[in-house]
N, C-alpha and C positions, 0 to 999 in steps of 0.2 A: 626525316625531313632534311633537305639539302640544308648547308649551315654557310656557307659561299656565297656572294651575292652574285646573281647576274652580272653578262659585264654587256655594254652597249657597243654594239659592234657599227653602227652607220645611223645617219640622218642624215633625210630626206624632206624637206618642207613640202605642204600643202599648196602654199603661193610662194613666195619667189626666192625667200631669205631664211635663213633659219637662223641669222645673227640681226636680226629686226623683228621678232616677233612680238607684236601690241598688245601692251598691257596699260589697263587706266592709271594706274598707282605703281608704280616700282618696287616700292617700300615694304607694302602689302601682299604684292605677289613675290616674290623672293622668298621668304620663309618658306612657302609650301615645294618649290623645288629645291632649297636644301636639306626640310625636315622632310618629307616624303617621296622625294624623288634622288637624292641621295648626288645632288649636283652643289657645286663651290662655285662663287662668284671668287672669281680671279681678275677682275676689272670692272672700275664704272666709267663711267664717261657724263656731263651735264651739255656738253654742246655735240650736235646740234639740238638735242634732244635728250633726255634723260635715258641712259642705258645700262646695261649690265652684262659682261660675258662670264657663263657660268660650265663652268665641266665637268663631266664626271667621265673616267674611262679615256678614252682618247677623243670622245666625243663635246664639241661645243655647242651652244644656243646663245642666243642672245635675246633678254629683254628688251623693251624702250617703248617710252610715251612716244609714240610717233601719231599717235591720231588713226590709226589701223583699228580695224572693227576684230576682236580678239576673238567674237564666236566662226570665222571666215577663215579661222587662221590654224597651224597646231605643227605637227610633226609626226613623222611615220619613224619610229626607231628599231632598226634592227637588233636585236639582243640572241645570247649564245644559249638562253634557257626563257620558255617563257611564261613555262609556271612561276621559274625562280622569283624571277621579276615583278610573279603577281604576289606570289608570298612575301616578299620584301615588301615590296606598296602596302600591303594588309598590317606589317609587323610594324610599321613608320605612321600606321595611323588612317590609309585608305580603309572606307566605312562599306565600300561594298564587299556582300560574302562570297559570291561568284562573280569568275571572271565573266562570265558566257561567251568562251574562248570558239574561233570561229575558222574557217577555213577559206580565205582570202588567195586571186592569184592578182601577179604582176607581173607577168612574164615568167614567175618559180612561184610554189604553191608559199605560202605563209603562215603558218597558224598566229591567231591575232587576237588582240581585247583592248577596248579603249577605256581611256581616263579623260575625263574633263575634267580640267583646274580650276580653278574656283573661278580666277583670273577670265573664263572662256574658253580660252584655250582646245583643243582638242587633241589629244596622243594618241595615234596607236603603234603598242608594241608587239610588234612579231618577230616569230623564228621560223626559218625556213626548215619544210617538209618537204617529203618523199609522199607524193600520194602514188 
């Protein structure tokens, strides 16, 4: 078993922002992407709006009560392994046992498996394939 974490190679939002993504509670939703998704809050902010930018990798996101409906919302993440990525989620406490890892294109094939946050939210991470 690889012992290396994945590393997050790009993000891509679903709608418009990926340093605006709506969450009901700030407070609430932060623990579950530092303890399981393995991201650091490096800033908050209270005006305009409660917020949070957090990192992990060279990669940013950002929380905040914006009034944004969180199940409409999420992030497509590139990552350099994407088993690794699931076995880490699994070892940090994600409760599903299979990914039901899947074969997704965007122009390059992707292999891919999503998380939904407690928050709403919607993730998926993939790595790019050779079909």
């Amino acid at each position: 078993m690889k012992t290396s974490k994945a590393v997050l190679k790009n993000v891509w939002p679903y709608q418009n922002d990926a340093m605006k993504l709506p969450v009901e509670n700030l407070e609430t939703a932060i623990p579950y992407y530092e303890t399981l998704m393995g991201f650091k809050v490096v800033s908050r902010q209270n005006q305009p709006f409660k917020s949070a930018t957090l990192v992990r990798d060279t990669i940013q996101i950002g929380l905040a009560e914006n009034g944004g409906d969180p199940t409409q919302d999420g992030c497509f993440f590139e990552v350099d392994d994407v088993e690794a990525i699931f076995e880490e989620l699994k070892a940090n406490g994600y409760e599903k046992e299979e990914a039901d890892f899947q074969v997704q294109k965007y122009g390059v094939s992707y292999k891919v498996f999503f998380v939904v946050a407690p928050d709403g939210l919607c993730y998926c991470f993939g790595q790019k394939i050779d079909l």
